[in-house]
N, C-alpha and C positions, 0 to 999 in steps of 0.2 A: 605906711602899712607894709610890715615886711610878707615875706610869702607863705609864713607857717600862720599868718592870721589870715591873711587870703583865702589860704587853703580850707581851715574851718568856717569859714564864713558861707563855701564854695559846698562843705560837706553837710551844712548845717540846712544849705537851702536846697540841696538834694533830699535829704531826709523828709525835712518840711512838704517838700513838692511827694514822695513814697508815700506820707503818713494822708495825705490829701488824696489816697488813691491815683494820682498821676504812674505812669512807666516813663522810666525814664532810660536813657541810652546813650553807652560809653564805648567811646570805641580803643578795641584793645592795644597793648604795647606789649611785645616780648611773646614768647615762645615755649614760658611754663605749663602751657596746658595742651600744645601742640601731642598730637591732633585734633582733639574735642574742640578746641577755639587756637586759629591763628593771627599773626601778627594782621591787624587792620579789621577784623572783624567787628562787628558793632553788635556790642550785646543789647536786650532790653530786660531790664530788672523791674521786678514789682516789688512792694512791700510786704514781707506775711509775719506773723509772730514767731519768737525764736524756738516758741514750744512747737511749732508744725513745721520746723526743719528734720529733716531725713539724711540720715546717714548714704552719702551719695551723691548729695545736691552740690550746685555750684550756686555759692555764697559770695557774696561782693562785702567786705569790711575793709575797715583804715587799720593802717599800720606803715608808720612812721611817713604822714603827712601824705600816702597814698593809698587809694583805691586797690583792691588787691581781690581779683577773681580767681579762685581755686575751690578743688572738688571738697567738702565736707569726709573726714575721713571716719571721725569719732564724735561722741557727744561723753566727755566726764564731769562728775562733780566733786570739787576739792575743796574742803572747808564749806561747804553751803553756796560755790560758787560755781554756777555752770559755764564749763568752758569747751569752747570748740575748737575740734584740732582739723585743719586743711591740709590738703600737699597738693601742688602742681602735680598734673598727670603725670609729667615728663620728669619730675625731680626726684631724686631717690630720699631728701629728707623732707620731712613734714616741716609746718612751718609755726612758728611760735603761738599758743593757743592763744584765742580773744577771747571775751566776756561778752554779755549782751551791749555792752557801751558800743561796743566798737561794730557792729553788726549793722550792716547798710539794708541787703535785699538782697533776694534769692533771682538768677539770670532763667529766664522762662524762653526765651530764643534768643536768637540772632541772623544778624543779615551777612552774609560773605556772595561778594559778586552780586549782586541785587535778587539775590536769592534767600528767603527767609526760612530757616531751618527751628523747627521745635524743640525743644532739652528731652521732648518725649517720644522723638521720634526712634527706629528701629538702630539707626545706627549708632544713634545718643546713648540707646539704652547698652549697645555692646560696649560703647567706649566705658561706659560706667563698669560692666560688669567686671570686664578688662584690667581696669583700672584698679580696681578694689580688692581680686580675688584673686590676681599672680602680676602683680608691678613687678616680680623678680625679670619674669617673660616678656611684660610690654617697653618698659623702661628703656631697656636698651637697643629694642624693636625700635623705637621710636625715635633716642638718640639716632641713629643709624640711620634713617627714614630724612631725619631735620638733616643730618652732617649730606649726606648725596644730594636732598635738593637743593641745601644752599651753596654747593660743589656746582653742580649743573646751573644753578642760575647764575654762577660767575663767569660759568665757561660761556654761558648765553649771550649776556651781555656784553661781556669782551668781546665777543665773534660782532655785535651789533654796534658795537662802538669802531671794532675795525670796519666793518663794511660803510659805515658810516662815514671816517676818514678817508678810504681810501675813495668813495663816490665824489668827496669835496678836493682833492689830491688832484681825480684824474679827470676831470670835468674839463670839455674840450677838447683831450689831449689823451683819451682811451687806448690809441693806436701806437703810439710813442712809449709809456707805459708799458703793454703789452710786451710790446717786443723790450723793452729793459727789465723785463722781469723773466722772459724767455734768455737773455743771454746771462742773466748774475745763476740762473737754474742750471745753466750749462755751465759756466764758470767754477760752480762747485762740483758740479756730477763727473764733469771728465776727469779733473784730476784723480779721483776715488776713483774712477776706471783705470787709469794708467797705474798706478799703484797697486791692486787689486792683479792685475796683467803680470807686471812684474813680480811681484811676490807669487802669483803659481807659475811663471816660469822658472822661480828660480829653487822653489819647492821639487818642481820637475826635474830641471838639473842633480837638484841633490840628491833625490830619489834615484836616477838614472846611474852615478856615479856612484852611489853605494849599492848596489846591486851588482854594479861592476868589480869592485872590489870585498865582494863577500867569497868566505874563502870557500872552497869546492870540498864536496862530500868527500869522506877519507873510506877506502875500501880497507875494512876492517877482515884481516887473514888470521886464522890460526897460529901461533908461535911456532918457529921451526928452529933448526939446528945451525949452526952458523955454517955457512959455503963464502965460498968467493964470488960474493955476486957480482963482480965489477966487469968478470972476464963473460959471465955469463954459465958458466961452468958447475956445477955442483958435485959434492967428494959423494964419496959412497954414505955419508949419514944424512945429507944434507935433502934439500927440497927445491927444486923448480920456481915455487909461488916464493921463496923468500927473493929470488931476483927480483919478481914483481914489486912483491912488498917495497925495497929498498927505492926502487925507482921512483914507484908514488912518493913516499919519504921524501926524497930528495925534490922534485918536484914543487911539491905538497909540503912543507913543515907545518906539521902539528905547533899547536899553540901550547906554551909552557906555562 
């Protein structure tokens, strides 16, 4: 018996057991409906007629050898055949219409954490409304919601798998340990101190020495007449301040 005959043997006495008024209870796989139902949750589905399904509901059918719970999005009929269209809360496409063939049972609760939640309760009803009346808005509310917690559960578990090695590591031998992991902490830190040291001293240096050789305000004189400012001297047309002038100059050379 290969697994696709299994499998309806498996869907056949699920049905059997719905039609018999039995509930019956699956528990979920995957994250298309997240948040309305997550991974591990255990739904309980009853049987009802396909004509007292509700646009809204969450429907359990097969499609390709699997159980598949998602939200009822539409009810059309094409050719004389009624077909119903699903999407996962969290999925931006719908998902390929079924017929009445394929139609298991409508999910009336579930259990998460030993906790049994109604499809009818207050927060159920917002996921629905949610859902149905701006997916543009929750979709990727939701993406985003799934991406950080499954981000943070990794980071959780890691941290618990390290404390958990490192509890089997140092067993006995706590204080040995300790101090080997106080000296590889200093091993790394001092170097990056001394480096750190050196580079603003030498920052400082450079700083100090260009400062020193930045050139000095030039005192800016009026134009005069040419003298002989060497001697100190000025003719009868000449000026006093161009001595000055020359000396700065000479001193002082301006940048060309």
């Amino acid at each position: 018996m290969n697994a696709k005959e299994l499998n309806d043997q498996l869907f056949d006495l699920a049905e059997t057991l719905l039609e018999e008024k039995h509930a019956l209870t699956f528990r979920m796989h995957g994250n298309s409906m997240y948040p309305t139902l997550k991974d591990g949750d255990i739904g309980q589905v009853e049987k009802c007629p396909p004509d007292n399904l509700e646009v809204g509901d969450i429907v359990i059918f097969k499609s390709n050898n699997k159980l598949i719970a998602h939200r009822l999005t539409n009810i059309t009929t094409v050719n004389d055949v009624r077909l119903f269209i699903t999407k996962g809360d969290k999925n931006y496409h719908s998902d390929i219409p079924f017929t009445n063939e394929a139609f298991v049972g409508r999910m009336i609760s579930f259990q998460r954490q030993k906790r049994i939640k109604s499809m009818h309760g207050p927060l159920m009803k917002m996921h629905r409304i949610s859902s149905l009346h701006c997916p543009k808005l929750t979709i990727p509310l939701y993406n985003t919601a799934l991406l950080t917690k499954n981000r943070i559960g990794k980071i959780t578990s890691g941290w618990q798998s390290l404390k958990r090695n490192l509890s089997v590591v140092t067993r006995h031998s706590e204080k040995a340990v300790f101090i080997n992991l106080i000296i590889s902490c200093l091993q790394g830190i001092i170097p990056f101190v001394i480096i750190v040291c050196i580079k603003t001293l030498i920052d400082h240096l450079t700083g100090a020495i260009n400062l020193w050789r930045a050139p000095a305000a030039y005192l800016h004189l009026p134009p005069v007449h040419y003298c002989t400012c060497f001697s100190g001297k000025r003719d009868t047309r000449g000026d006093t301040r161009f001595f000055l002038r020359k000396i700065i100059a000479i001193h002082h050379p301006p940048d060309i």
